[in-house]
gemmi code that builds the backbone of each chain (N, CA, C; Angstrom):
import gemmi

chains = {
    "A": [
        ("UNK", (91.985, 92.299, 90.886), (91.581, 92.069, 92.275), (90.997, 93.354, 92.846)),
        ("UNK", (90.154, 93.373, 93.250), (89.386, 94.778, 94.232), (89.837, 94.612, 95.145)),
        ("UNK", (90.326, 94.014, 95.897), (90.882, 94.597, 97.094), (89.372, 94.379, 98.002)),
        ("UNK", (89.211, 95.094, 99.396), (88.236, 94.836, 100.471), (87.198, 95.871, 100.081)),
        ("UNK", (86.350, 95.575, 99.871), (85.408, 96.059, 99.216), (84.209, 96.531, 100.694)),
        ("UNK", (83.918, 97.696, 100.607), (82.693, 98.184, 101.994), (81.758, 98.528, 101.341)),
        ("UNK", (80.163, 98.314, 101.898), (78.962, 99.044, 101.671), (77.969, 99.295, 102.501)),
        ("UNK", (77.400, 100.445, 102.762), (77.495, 101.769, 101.879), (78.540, 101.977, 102.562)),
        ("UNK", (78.723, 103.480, 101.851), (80.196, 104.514, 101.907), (80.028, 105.457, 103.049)),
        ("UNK", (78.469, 105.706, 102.838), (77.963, 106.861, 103.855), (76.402, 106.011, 104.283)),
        ("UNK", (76.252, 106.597, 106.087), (74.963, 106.344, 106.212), (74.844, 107.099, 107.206)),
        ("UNK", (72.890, 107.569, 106.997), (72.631, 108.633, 108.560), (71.662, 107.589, 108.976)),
        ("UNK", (71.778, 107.362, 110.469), (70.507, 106.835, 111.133), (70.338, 107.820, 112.250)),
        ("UNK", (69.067, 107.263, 112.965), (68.685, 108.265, 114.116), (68.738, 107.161, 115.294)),
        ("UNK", (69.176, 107.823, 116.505), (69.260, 106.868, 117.565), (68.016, 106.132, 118.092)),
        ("UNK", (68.834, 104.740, 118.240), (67.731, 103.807, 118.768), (67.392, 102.699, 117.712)),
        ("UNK", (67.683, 103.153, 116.051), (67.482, 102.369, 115.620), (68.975, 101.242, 115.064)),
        ("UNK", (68.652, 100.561, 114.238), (69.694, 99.491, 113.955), (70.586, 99.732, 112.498)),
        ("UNK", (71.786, 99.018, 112.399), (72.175, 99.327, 111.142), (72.952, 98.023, 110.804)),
        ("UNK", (72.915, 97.592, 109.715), (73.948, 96.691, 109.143), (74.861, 97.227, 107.820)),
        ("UNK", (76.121, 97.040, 107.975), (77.158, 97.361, 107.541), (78.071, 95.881, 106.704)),
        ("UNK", (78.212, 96.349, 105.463), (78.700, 95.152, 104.756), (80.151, 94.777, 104.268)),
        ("UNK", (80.834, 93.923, 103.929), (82.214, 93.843, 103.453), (82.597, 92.234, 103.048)),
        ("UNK", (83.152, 92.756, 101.573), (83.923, 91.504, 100.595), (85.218, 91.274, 101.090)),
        ("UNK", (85.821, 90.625, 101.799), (87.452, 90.379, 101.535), (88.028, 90.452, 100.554)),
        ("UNK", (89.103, 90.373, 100.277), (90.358, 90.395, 98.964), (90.260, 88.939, 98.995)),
        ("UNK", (90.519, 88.960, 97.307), (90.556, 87.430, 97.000), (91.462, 87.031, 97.629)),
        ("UNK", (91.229, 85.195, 98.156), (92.197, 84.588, 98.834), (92.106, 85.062, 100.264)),
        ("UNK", (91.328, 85.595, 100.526), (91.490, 85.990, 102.365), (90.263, 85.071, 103.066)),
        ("UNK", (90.518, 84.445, 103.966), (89.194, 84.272, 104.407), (88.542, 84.286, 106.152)),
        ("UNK", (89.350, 85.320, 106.307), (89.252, 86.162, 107.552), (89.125, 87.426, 107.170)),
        ("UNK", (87.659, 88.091, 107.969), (87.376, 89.515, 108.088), (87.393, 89.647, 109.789)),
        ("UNK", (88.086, 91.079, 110.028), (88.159, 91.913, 111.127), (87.192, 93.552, 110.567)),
        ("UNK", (86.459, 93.504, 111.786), (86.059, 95.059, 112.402), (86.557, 95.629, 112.947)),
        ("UNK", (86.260, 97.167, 113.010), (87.130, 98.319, 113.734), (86.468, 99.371, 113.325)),
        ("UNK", (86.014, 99.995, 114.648), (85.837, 101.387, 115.096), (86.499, 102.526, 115.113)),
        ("UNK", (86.421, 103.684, 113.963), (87.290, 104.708, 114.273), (86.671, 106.019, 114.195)),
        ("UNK", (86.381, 106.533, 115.727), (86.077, 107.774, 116.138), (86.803, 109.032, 115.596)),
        ("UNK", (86.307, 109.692, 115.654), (86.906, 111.037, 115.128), (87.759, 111.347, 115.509)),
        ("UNK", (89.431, 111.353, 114.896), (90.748, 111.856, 115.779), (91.331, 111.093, 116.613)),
        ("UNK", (90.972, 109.691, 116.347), (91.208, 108.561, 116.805), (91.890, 107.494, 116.142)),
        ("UNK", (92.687, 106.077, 116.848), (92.560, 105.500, 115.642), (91.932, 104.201, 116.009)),
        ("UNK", (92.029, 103.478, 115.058), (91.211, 102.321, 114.752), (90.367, 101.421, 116.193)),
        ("UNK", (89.727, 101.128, 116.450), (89.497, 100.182, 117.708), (88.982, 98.377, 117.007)),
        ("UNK", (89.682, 97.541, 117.502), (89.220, 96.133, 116.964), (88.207, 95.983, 117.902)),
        ("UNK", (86.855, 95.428, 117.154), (85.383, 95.033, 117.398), (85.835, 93.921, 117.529)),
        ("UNK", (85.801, 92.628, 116.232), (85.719, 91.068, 116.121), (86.166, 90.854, 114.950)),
        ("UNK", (86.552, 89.481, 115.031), (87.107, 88.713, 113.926), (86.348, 87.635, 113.606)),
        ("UNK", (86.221, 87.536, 112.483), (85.883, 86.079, 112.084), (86.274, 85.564, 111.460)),
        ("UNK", (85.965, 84.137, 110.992), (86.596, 83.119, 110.653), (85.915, 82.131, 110.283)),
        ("UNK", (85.481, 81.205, 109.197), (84.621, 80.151, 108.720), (83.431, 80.386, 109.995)),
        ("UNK", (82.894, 81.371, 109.853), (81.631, 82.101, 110.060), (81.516, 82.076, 111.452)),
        ("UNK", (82.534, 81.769, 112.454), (82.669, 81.786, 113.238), (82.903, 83.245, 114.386)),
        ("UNK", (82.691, 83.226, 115.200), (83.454, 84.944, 115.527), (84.586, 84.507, 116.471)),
        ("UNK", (86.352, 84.897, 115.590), (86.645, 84.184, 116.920), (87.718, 85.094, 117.788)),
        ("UNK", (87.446, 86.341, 117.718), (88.113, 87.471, 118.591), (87.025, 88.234, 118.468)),
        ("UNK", (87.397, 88.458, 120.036), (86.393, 90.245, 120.291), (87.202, 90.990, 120.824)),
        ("UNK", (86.474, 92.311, 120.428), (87.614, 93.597, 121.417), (86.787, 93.662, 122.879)),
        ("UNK", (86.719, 94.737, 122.854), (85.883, 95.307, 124.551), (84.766, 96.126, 123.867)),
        ("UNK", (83.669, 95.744, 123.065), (82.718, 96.301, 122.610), (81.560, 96.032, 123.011)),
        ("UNK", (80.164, 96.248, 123.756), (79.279, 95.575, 124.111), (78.303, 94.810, 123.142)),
        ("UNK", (77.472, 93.956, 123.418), (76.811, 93.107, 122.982), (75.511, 93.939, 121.586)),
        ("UNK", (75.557, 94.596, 121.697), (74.873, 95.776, 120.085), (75.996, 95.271, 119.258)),
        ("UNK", (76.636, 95.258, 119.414), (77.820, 94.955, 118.204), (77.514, 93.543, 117.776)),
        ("UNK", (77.172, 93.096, 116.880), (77.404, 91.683, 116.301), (77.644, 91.638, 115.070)),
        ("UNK", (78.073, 90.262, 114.407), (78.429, 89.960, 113.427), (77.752, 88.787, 112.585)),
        ("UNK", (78.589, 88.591, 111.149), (78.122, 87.677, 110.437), (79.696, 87.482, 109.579)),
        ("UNK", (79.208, 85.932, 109.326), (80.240, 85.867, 108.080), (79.544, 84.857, 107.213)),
        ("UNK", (80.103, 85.074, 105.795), (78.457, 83.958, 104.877), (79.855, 83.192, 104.451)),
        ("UNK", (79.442, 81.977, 104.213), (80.453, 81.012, 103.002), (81.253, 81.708, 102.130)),
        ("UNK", (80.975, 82.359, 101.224), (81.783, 83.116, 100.614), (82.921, 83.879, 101.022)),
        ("UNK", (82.754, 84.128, 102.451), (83.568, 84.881, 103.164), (83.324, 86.311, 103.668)),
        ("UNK", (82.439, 86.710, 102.868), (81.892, 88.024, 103.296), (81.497, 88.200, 104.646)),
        ("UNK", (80.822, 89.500, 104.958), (81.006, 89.539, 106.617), (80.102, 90.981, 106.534)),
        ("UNK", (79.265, 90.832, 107.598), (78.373, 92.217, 107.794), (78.694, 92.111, 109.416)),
        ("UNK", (78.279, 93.616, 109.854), (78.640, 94.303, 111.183), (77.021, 94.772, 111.286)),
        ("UNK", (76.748, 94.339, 112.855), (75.425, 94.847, 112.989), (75.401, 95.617, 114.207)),
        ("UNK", (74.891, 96.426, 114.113), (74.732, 97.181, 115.763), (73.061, 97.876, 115.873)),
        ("UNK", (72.726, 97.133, 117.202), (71.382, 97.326, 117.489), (71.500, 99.056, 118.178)),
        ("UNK", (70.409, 99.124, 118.467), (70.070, 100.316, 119.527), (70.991, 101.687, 119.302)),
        ("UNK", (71.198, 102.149, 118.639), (72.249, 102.918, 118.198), (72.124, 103.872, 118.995)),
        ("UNK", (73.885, 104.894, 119.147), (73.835, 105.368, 120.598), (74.063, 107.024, 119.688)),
        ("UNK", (74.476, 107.924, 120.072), (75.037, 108.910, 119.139), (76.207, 108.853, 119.813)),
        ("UNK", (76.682, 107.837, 120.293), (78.555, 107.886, 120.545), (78.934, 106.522, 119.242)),
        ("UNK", (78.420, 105.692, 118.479), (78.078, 105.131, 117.575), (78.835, 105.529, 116.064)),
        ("UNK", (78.594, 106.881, 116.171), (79.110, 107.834, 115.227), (80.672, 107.504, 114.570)),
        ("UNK", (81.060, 107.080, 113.415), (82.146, 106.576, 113.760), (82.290, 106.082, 112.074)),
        ("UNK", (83.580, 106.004, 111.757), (84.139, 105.198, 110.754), (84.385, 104.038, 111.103)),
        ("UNK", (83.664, 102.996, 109.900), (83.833, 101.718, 110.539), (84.728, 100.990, 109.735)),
        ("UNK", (85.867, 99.928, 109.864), (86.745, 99.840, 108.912), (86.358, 98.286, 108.725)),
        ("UNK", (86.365, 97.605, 107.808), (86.679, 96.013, 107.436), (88.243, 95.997, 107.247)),
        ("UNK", (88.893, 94.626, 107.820), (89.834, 94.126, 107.512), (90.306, 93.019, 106.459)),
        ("UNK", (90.781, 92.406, 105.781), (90.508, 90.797, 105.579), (91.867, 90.654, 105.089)),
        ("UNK", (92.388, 88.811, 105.778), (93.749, 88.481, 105.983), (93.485, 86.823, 105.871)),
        ("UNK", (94.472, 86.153, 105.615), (94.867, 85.124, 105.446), (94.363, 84.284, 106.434)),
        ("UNK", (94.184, 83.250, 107.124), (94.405, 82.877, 108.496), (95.954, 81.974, 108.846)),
        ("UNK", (96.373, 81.428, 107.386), (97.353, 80.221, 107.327), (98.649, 80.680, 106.944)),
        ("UNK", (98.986, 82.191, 107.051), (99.967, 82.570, 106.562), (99.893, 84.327, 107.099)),
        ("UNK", (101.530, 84.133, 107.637), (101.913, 85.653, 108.613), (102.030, 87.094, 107.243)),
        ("UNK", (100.786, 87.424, 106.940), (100.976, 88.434, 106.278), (99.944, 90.122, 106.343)),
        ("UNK", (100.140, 90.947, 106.337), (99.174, 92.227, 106.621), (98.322, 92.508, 106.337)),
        ("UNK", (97.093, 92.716, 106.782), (95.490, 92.404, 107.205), (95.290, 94.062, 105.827)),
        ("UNK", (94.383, 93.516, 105.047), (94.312, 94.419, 103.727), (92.896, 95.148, 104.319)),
        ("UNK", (92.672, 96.944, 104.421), (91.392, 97.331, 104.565), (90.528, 97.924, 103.325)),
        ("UNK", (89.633, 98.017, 103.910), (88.801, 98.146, 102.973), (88.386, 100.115, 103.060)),
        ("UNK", (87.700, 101.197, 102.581), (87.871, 102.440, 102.569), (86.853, 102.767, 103.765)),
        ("UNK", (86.227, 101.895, 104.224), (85.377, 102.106, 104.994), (83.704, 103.108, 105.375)),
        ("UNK", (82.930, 102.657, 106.152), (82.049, 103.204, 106.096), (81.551, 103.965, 106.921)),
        ("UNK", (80.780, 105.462, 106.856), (81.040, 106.601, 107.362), (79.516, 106.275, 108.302)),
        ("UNK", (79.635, 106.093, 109.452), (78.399, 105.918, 110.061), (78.015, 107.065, 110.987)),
        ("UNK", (76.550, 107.717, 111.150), (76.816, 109.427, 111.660), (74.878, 108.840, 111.871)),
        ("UNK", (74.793, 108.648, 113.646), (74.013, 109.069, 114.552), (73.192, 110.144, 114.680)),
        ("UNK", (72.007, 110.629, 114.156), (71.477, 111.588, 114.582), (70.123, 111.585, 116.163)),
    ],
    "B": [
        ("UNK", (98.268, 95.790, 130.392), (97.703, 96.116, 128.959), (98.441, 96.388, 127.783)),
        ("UNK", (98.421, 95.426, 126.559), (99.108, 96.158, 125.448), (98.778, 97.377, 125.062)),
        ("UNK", (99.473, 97.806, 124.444), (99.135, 99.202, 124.446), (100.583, 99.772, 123.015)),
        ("UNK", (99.479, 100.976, 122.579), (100.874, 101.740, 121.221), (100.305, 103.579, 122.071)),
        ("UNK", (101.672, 103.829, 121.462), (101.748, 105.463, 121.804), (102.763, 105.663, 120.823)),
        ("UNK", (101.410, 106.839, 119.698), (102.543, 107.860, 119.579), (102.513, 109.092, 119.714)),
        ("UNK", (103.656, 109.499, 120.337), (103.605, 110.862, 121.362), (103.470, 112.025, 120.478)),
        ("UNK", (103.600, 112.361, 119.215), (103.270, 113.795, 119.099), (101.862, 113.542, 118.030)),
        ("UNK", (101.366, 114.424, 118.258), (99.722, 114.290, 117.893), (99.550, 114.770, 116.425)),
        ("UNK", (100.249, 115.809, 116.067), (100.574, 116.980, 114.876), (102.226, 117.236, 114.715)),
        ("UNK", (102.354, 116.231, 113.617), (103.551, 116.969, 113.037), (104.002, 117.932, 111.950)),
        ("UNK", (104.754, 119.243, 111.892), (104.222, 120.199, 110.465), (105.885, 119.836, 110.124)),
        ("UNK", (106.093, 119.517, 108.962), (107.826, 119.578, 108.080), (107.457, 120.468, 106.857)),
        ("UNK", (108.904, 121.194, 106.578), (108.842, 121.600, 105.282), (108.735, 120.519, 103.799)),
        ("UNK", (108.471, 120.829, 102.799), (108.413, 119.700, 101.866), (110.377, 119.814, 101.706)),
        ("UNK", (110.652, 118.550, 101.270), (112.217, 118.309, 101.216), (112.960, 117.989, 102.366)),
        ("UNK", (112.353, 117.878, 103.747), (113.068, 117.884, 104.842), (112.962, 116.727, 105.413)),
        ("UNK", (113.643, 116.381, 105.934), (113.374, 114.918, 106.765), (112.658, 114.998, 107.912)),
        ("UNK", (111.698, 113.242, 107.585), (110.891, 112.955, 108.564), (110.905, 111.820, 109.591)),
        ("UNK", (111.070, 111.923, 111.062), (110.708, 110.777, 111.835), (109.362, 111.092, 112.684)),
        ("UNK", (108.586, 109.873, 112.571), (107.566, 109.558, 113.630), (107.632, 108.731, 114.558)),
        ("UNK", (107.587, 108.874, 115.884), (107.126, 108.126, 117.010), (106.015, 107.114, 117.272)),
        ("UNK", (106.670, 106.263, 117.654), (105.995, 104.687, 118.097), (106.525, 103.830, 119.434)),
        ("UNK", (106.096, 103.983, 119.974), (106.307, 103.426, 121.452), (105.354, 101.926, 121.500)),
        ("UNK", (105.860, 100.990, 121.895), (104.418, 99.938, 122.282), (104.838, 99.465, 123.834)),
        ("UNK", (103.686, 98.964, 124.220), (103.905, 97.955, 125.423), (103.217, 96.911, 125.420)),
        ("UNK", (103.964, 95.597, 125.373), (103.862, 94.286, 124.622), (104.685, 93.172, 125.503)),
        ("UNK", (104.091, 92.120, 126.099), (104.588, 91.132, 126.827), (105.844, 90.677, 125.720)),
        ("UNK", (106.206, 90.652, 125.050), (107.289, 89.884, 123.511), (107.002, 90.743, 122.486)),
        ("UNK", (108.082, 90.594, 121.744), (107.952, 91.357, 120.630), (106.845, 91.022, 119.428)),
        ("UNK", (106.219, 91.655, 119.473), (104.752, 92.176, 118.378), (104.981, 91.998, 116.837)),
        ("UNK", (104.814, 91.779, 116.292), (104.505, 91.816, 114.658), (104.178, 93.803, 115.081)),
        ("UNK", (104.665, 94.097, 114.142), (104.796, 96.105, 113.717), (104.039, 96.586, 112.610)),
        ("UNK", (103.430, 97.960, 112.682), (103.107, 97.874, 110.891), (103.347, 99.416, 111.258)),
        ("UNK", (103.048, 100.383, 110.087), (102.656, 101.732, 110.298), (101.763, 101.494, 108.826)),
        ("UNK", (100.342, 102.033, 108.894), (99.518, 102.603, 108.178), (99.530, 104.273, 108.043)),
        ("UNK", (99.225, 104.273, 106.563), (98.729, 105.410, 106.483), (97.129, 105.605, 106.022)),
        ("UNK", (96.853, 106.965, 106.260), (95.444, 107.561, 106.142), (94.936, 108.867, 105.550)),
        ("UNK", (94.720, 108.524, 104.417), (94.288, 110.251, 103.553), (92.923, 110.188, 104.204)),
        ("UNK", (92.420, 111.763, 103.686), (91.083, 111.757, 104.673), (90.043, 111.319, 103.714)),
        ("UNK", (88.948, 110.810, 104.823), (88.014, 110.156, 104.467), (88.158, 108.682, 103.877)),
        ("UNK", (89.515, 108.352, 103.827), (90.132, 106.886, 103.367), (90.386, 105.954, 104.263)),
        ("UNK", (90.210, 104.510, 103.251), (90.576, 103.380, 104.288), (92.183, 103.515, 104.649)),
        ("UNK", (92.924, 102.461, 105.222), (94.359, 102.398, 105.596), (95.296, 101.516, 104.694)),
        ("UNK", (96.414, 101.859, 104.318), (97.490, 101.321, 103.414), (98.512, 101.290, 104.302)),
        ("UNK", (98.797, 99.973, 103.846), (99.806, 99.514, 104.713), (101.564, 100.262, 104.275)),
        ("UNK", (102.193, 101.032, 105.100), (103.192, 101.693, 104.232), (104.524, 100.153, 104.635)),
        ("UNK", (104.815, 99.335, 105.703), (105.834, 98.844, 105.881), (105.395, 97.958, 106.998)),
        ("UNK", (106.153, 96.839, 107.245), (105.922, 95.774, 108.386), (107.246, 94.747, 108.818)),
        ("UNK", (107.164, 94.874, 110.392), (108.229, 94.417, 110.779), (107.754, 92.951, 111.340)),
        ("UNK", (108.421, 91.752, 111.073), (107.603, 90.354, 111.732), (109.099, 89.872, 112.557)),
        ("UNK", (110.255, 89.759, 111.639), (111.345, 89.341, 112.177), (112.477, 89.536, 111.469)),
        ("UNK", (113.912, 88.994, 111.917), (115.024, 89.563, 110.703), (115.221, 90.725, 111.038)),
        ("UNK", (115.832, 91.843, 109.868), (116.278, 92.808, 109.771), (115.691, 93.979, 110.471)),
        ("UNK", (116.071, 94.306, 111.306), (115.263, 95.571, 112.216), (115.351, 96.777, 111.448)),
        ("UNK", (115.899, 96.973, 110.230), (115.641, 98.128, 110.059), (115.014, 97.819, 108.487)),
        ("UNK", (113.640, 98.107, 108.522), (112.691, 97.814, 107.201), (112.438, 98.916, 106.483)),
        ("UNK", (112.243, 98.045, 104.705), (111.859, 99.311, 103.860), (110.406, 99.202, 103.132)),
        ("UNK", (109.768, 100.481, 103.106), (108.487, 100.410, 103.046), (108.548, 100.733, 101.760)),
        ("UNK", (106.667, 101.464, 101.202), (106.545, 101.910, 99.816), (106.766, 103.299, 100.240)),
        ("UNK", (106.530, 104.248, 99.092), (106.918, 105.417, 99.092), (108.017, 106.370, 99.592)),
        ("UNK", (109.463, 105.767, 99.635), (110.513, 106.092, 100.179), (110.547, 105.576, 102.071)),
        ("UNK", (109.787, 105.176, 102.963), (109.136, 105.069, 103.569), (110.354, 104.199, 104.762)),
        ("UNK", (110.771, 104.211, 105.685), (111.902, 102.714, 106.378), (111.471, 103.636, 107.550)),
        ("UNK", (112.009, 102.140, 108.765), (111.550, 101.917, 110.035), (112.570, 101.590, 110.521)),
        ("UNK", (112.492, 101.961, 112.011), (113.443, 100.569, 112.370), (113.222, 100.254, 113.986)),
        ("UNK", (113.553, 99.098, 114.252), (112.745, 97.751, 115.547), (113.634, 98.621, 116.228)),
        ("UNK", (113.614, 98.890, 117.541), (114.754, 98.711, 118.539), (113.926, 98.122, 119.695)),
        ("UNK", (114.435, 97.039, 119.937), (113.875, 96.049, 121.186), (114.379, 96.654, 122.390)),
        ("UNK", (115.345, 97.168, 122.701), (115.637, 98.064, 123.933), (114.710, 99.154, 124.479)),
        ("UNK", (114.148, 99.835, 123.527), (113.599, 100.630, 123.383), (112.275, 100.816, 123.006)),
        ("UNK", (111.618, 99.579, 122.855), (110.208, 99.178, 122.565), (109.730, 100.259, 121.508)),
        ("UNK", (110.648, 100.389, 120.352), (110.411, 101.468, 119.666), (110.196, 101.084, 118.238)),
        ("UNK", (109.562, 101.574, 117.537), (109.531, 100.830, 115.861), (109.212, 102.911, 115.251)),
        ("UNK", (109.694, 103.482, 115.139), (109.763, 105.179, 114.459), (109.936, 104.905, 112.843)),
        ("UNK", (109.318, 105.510, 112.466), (109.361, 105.796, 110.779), (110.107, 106.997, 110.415)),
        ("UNK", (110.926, 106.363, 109.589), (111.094, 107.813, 109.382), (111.394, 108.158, 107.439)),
        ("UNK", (111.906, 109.291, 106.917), (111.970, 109.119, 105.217), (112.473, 110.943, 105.114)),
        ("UNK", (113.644, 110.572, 104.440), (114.793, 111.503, 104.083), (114.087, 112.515, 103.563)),
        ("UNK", (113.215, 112.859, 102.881), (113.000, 113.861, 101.899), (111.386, 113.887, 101.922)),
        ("UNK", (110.623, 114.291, 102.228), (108.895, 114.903, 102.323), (108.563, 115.063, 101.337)),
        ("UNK", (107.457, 114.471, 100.545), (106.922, 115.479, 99.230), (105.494, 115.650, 100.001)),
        ("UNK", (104.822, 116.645, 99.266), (103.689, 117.350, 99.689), (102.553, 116.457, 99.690)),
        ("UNK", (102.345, 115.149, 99.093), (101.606, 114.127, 98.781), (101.871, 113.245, 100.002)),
        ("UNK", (102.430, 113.683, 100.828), (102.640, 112.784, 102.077), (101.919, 113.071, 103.950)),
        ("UNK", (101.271, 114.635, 103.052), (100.608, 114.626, 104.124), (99.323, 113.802, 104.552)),
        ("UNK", (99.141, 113.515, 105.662), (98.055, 112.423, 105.861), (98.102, 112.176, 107.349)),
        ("UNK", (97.187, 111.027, 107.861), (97.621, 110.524, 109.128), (97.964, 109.113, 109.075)),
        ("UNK", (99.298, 109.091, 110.168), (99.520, 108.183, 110.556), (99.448, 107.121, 111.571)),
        ("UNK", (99.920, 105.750, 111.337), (99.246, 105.050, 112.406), (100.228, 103.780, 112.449)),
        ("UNK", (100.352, 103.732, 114.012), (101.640, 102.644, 114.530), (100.526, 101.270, 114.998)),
        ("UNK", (100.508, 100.622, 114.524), (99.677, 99.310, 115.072), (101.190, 98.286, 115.428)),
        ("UNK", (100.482, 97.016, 116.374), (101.046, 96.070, 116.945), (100.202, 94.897, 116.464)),
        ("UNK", (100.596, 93.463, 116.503), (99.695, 92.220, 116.597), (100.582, 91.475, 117.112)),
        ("UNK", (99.761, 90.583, 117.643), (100.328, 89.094, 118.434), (101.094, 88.562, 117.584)),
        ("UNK", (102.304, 87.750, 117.391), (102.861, 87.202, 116.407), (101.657, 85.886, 116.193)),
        ("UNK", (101.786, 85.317, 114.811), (101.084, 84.152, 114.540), (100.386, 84.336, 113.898)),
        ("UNK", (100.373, 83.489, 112.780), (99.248, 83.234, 111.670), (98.279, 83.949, 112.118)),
        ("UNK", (97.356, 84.295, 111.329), (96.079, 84.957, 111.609), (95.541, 86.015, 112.931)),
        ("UNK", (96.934, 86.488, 113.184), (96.410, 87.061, 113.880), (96.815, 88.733, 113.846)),
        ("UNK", (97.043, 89.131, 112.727), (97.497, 90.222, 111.645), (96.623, 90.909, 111.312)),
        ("UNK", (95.501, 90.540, 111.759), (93.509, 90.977, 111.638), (93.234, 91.792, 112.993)),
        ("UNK", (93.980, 91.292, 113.749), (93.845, 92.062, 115.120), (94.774, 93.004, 115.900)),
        ("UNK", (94.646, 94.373, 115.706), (95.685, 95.269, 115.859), (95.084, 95.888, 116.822)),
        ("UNK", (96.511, 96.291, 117.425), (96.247, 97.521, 118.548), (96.516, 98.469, 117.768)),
        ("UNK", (95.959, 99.394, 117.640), (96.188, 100.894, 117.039), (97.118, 102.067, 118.108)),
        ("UNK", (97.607, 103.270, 117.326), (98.113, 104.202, 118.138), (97.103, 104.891, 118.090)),
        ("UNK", (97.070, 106.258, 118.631), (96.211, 107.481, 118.855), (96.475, 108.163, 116.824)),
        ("UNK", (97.683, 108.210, 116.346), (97.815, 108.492, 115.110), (98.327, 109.847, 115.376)),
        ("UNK", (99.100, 110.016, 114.136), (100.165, 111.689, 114.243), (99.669, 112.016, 112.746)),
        ("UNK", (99.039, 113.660, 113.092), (98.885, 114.177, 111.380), (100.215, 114.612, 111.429)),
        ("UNK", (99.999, 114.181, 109.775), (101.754, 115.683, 109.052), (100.686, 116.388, 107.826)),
        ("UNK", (101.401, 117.431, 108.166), (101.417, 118.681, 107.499), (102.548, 118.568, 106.843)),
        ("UNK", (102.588, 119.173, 105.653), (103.638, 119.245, 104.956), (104.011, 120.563, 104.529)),
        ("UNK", (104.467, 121.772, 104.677), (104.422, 123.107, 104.258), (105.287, 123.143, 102.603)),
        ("UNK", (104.972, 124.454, 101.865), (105.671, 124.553, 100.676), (107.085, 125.112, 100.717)),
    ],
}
model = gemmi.Model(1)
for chain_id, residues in chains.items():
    chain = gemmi.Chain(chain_id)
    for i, (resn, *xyz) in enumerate(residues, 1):
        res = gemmi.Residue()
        res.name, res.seqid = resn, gemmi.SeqId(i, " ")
        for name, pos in zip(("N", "CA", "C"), xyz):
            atom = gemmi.Atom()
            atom.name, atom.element = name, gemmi.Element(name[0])
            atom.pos, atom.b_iso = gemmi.Position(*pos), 0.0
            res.add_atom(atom)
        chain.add_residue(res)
    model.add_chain(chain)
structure = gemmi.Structure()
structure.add_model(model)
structure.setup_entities()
């Protein structure tokens, strides 16, 4: 089993433009969660999804969106990029039908210029 | 607002010495618990999790907790430090209920240092 799988590991963009950010769940999961983690910070929940649905949000504005494909996979998109943007981004993925702890993935290093 | 706090930001122990960390939440009912850990540049591993039952839980790596509902407190703590334990840590909360173990409140997170 791989476990939650992220891609890429590292990325530089320059502000203003867009980025998409990718992630496999752990076999058997078929819920992915996002999360924001600033430098010296910890985690912030973006959204959840669910049979491709999005069905939690945090307090993130509308640049933030999502995807989830059949398979279960799940990309994070954020338009207009800010240089407060800057940030480790984490994937989650968890069960929906059973009370057990949301598995992450190593996450991806996102850095605003 | 729900909300996690844990109050010291930097913790330094000798290796061999005992460790507790701080976890405070504020939570309409009692929360599903976890504490993650975090090497740098790494994703999060789950070290232990409290849902219901026994308030005082045992994690991986020598690792136990324990609930106190009086005290809106869930502290980690582990008898003996090895040097492989430095990292950061992290007190999350979730809503009780299926699927909803995806959605955590995070703490601010406490580094340890571990000295020789």
């Amino acid at each position: 089993d791989a476990g939650v799988t992220q891609s890429p590991t590292h990325l530089i963009k320059t502000r203003g433009q867009q980025v998409t950010l990718r992630c496999s769940p752990k076999s058997g999961h078929d819920t992915v969660s996002w999360y924001q983690q600033a430098l010296g910070q910890g985690p912030q929940f973006i959204f959840q999804y669910y049979e491709e649905e999005e069905r939690q949000r945090g307090n993130f504005p509308d640049r933030f969106s999502g995807h989830q494909f059949p398979n279960y996979s799940s990309e994070l998109n954020v338009n207009a990029l800010l240089l407060g943007d800057s940030a480790l981004y984490l994937c989650a993925s968890s069960p929906l039908d059973r009370d057990t702890e949301a598995f992450f993935g190593q996450g991806t290093r996102l850095t605003v210029v | 607002a729900q909300s996690v706090t844990q109050p010291d930001i930097h913790i330094t122990v000798s290796e061999g010495a005992s460790l507790e960390l701080r976890c405070n939440y504020s939570y309409g009912a009692t929360p599903y618990l976890f504490w993650y850990v975090q090497s740098p540049g790494q994703g999060l591993q789950l070290l232990l999790k409290y849902f219901s039952g026994d308030t005082l839980v045992q994690g991986i790596k020598g690792f136990e907790a324990e609930f106190k509902r009086s005290q809106s407190s869930f502290n980690l703590r582990k008898p003996s430090v090895h040097w492989s334990d430095a990292a950061e840590y992290f007190c999350a909360v979730a809503q009780p209920g299926s699927g909803n173990t995806g959605k955590l409140i995070f703490g601010q997170g406490t580094t340890l240092q571990v000295k020789p």
